[in-house]
C-alpha positions in Angstrom: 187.8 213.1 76.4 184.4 212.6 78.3 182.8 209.3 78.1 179.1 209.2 79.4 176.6 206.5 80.2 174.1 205.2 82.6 175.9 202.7 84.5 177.7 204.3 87.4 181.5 205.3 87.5 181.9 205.4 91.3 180.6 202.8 93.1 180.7 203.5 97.1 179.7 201.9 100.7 178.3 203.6 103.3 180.2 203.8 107.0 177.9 201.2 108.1 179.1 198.8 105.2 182.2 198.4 106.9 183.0 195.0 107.4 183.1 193.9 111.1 185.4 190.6 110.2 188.8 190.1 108.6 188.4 186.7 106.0 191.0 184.3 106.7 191.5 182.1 104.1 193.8 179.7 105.8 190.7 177.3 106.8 189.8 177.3 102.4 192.8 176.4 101.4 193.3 173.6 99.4 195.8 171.9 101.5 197.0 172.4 104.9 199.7 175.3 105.0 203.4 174.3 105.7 204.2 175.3 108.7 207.4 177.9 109.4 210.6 176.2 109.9 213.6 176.7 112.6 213.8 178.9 115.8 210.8 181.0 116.3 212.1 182.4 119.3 212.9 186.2 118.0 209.1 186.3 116.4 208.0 185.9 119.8 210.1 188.3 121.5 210.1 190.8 118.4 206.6 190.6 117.7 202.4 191.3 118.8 201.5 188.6 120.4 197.8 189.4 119.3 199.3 189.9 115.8 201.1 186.0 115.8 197.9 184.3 117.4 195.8 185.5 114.0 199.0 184.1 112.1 198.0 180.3 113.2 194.2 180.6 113.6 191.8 178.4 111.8 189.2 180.7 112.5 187.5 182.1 108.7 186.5 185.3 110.1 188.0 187.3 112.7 186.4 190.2 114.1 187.5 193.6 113.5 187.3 195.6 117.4 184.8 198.3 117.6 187.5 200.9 118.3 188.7 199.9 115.1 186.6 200.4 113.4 186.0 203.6 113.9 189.7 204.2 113.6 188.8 202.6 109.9 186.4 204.9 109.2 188.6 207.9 110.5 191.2 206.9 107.9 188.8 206.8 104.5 187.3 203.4 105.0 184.9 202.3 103.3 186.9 203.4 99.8 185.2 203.9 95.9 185.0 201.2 93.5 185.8 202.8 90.1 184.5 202.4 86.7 187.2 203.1 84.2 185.3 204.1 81.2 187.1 206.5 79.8 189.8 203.9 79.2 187.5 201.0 78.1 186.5 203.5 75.4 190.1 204.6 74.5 191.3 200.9 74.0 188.1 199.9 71.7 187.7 197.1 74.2 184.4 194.9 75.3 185.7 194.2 78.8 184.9 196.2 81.5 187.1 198.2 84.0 187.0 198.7 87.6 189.2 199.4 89.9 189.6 199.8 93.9 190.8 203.1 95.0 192.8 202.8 97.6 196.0 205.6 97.3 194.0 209.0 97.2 191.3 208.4 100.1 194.3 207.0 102.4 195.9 209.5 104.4 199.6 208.4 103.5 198.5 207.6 100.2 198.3 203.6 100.1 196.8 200.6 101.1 199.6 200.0 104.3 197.3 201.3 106.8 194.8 199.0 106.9 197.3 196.5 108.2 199.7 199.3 109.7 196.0 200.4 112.5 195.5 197.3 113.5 199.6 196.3 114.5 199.6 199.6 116.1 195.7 198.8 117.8 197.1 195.4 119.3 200.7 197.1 120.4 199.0 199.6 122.4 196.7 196.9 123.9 200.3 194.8 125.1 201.6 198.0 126.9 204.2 198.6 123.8 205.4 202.5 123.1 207.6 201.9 120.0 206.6 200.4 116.7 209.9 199.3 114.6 209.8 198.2 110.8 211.0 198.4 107.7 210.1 199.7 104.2 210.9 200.0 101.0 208.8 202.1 98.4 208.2 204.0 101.7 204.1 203.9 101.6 204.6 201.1 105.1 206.9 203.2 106.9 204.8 206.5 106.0 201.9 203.8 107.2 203.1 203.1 110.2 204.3 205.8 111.3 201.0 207.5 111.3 199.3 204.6 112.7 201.8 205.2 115.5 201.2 208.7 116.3 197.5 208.4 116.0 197.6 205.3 118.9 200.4 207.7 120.9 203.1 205.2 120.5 206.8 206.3 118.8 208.0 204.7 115.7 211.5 203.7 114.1 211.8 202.9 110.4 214.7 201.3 108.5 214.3 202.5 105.0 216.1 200.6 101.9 219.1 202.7 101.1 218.4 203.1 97.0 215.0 204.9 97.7 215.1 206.5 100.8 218.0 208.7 98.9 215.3 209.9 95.9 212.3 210.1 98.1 213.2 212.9 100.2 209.0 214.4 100.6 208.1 210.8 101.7 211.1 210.4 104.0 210.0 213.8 105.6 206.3 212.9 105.6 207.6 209.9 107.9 209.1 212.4 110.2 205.9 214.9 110.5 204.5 211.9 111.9 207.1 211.6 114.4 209.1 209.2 112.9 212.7 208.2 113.6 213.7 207.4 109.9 217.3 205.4 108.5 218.6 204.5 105.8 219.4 200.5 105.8 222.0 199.2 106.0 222.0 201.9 108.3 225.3 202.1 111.4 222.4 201.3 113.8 222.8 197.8 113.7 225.4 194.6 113.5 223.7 193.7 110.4 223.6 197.2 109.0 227.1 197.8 109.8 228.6 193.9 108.6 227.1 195.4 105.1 228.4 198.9 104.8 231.9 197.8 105.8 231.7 195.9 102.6 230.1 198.4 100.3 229.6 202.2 102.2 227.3 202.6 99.1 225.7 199.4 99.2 221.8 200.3 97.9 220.2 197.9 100.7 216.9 195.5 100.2 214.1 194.9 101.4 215.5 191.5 102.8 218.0 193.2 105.1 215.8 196.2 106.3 213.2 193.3 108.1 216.9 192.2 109.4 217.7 195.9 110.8 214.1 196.2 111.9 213.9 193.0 113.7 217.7 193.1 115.8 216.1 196.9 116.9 213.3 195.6 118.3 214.8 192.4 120.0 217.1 194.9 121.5 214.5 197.3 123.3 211.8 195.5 125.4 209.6 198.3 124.9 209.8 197.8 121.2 207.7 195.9 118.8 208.1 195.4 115.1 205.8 195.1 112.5 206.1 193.8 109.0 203.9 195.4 106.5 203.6 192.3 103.8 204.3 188.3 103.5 202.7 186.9 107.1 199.4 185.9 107.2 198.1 188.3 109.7 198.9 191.2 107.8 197.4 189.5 104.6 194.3 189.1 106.9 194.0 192.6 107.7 194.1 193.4 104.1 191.0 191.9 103.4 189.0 194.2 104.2 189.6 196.1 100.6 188.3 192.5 99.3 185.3 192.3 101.1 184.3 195.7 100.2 185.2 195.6 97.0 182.9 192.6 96.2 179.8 194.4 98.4 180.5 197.1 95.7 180.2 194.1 93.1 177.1 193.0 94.5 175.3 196.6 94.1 176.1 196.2 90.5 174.7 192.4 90.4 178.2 191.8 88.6 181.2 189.8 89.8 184.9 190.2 88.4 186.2 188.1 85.5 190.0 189.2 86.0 191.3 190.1 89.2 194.6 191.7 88.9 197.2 193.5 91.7 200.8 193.8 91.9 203.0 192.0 93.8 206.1 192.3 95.7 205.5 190.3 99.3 201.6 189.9 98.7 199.9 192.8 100.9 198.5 194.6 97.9 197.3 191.3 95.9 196.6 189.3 98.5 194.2 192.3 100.5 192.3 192.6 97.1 192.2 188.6 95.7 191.8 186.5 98.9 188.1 187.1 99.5 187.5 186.1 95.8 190.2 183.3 95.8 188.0 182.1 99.0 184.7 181.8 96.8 186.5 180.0 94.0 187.7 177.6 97.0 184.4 177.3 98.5 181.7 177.6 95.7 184.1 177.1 92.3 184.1 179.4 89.4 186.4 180.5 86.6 188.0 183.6 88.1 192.1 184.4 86.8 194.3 186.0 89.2 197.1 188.2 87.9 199.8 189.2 90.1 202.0 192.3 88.4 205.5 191.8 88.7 209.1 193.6 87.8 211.8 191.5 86.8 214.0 192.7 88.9 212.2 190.3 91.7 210.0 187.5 89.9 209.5 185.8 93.0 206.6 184.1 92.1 208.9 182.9 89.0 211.4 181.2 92.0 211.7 178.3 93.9 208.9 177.1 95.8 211.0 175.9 99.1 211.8 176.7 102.3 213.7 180.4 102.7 214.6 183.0 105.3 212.3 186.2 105.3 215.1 188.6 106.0 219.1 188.6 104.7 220.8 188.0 108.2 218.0 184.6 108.9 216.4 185.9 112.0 213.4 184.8 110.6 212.3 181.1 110.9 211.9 179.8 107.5 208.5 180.1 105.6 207.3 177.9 102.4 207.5 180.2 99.5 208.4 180.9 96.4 211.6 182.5 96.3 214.6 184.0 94.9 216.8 183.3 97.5 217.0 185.6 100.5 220.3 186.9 100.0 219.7 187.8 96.7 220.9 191.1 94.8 218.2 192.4 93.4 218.7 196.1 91.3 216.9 199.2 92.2 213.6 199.9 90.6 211.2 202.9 90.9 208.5 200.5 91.9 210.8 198.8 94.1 207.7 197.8 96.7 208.2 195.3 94.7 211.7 194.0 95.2 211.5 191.7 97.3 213.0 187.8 97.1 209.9 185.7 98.8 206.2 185.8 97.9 203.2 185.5 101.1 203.4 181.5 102.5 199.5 181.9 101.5 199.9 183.4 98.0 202.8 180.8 97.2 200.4 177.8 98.2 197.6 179.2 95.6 200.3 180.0 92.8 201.7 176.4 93.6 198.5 174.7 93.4 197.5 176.6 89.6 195.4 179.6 91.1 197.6 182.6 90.1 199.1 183.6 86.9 202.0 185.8 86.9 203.9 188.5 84.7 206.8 190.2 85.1 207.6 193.7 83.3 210.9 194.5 81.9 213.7 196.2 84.5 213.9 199.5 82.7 209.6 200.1 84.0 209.2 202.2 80.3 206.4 200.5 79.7 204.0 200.1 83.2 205.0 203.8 83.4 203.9 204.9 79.6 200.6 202.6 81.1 200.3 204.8 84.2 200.7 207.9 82.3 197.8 206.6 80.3 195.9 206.0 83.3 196.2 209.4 84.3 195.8 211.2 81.3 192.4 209.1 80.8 191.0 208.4 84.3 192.8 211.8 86.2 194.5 209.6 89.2 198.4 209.7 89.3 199.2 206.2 90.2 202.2 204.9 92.4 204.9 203.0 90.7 204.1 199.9 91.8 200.0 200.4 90.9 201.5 201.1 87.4 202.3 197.2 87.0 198.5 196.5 88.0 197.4 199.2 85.2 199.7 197.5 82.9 198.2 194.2 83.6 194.5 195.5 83.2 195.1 197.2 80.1 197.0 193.9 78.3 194.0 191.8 79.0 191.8 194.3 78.1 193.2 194.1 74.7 193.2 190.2 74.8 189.2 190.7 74.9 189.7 192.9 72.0 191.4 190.5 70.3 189.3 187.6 71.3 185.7 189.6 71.0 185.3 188.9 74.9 183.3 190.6 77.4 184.6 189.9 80.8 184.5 192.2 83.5 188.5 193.1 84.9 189.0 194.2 88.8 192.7 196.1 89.4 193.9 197.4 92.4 195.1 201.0 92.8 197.0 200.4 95.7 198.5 204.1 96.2 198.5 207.5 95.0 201.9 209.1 93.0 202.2 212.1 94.5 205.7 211.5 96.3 207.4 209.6 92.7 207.3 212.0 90.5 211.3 212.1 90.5 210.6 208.3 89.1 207.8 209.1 86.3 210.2 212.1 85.3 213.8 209.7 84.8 212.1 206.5 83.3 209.5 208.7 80.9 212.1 211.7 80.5 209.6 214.6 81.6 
């Protein structure tokens, strides 16, 4: 099926659109953020110092070093607003589709890196020469572990058990990079090996990975670690898909409706939504924010409270919305998206009536059987966990069907597929 017409499908910047500030939306907010809780003393010794002074600043924009932005531009930044025609045709709808590209013109195939540079810019800067972390659909360790080789610093990844045992390409993707890769709970660690005593088969989480990640890095003074979702900083490097995103917008005199991305800590939604969040803050507007879920971790369903990051409580405790950080949570395919807590940011907006949320049955039938649609209609293989955004785009599309709407809907295609295809072919039966 070809679909033609005159408005554009691909909507691009040039290298000189780059933005040259991060938005922080801390100073917009509609109330003063809770602050974290308890001892804070393993953040400072685990973590960038550089990296936990953007965490507390009031500053709205932040700028974005000269060396890194050329380091931005070496990794596919600026990336292609999309127009997704062929679909909007297919599903008889008014609305209109777009959505950010952000999987194929990354070099390990996701969003992570924006975030994963700059932690590995700043590490370099404090004399560091390991990055530590954890991950759990893989696309942050694969992140950071090229961010790592291309500043010339080594890197350690603690990889949730349940997927690091299906995604054998990704797992040696991390290593071409250089990276030192384990399954969690792995024997490296007290925490890791507390766990596997109990259950040798125990699946892991994303919860007790951060643990792993962090009691590594406290250990080795020439060790960082860097979280890839939740904490504000990294939610303020992901702006930058935001702010080009609604440049793009702005060439097509047209702002989004809908804005939709899934969510698991808040990277993905957060990177995409906060810029236009901000202008609803600042200026007002009728914008709905949709943040794709998986049942297996509704968090933004939870408890908004006080709660642990990580399973062992290394962590001081952040405001969130949260299932409880010792929670068992089953495997999914998409499972960047298992995770108990939501962003302190995100939980604020959610907690104050900004964001809507849906949560898509366990079994994933039905985001993938969306995704395959996508792919089959728009020729991008999606990752798991952009299926729940596709999903989410294509239900409202057909509630402006319904409702003989035009609104304009803004998804985020936060990685490319290439390394699930064991997950498309179990869940759809290939």
């Amino acid at each position: 099926m070809i679909y033609m017409a005159k408005e554009p499908r691909q909507i691009n910047l040039l290298p000189k659109d780059l933005p040259k500030q991060w938005y922080n939306i801390i100073p917009d907010l509609p109330e003063p953020l809770p602050q974290p809780k308890g001892d804070m003393s393993n953040m400072a010794k685990a973590m960038i110092k550089e990296c936990l002074g953007q965490e507390q600043s009031l500053e709205r924009w932040i700028d974005i070093p000269e060396e890194l932005q050329e380091i931005y531009q070496q990794i596919g930044r600026p990336r292609p607003l999309f127009r997704a025609k062929n679909m909007e045709k297919f599903l008889e709808t008014p609305a209109k589709l777009y959505y950010k590209a952000e999987g194929l013109f990354s070099p390990t195939g996701s969003h992570k890196i924006n975030t994963a540079i700059a932690q590995a810019y700043y590490a370099k800067k404090e004399g560091f020469e390991k990055l530590v972390t954890e991950t759990g659909a893989g696309q942050w360790g694969t992140a950071l572990s090229c961010a790592a080789r291309l500043l010339g610093l080594k890197s350690t990844v603690y990889w949730v058990r349940a997927v690091y045992q299906w995604k054998e390409a990704r797992r040696n993707f991390m290593k071409l990079y250089g990276a030192e890769v384990f399954a969690s709970p792995s024997q490296n660690t007290k925490t890791g090996r507390e766990l596997l005593k109990e259950n040798p088969n125990h699946p892991g989480s994303l919860g007790i990975a951060i643990s792993e990640g962090l009691e590594d890095a406290i250990s080795d003074e020439k060790a960082v670690y860097c979280l890839g979702s939740v904490l504000n900083h990294v939610l303020l490097h992901q702006t930058i898909i935001g702010l080009e995103t609604k440049k793009q917008f702005e060439m097509l005199d047209g702002y989004p409706d809908v804005v939709i991305s899934c969510l698991g800590g808040g990277s993905n939604f957060g990177g995409l939504a906060l810029p236009f969040l901000g202008d609803v803050l600042k200026k007002g507007g009728k914008v709905k924010f949709i943040a794709a879920q998986s049942q297996a971790a509704p968090n933004l369903q939870g408890e908004y409270r006080y709660n642990f990051a990580d399973y062992a409580e290394f962590t001081p405790q952040l405001k969130m919305y949260t299932l409880g950080h010792q929670k068992e949570m089953p495997p999914i395919f998409g499972d960047g998206l298992r995770y108990h807590g939501c962003s302190p940011i995100i939980s604020l907006l959610r907690d104050k009536g900004y964001i809507d949320t849906i949560a898509y049955p366990l079994d994933e039938k039905y985001v993938f059987e969306a995704a395959k649609l996508f792919l089959q209609l728009e020729g991008f293989l999606p990752a798991p966990e952009s299926a729940y955004s596709i999903a989410a785009a294509i239900d409202e599309a057909k509630k402006s069907k319904e409702a003989g709407k035009t609104q304009t809907i803004l998804f985020n295609i936060s990685g490319h597929g290439f390394m699930d295809m064991e997950g498309y072919k179990q869940v759809l039966g290939l």
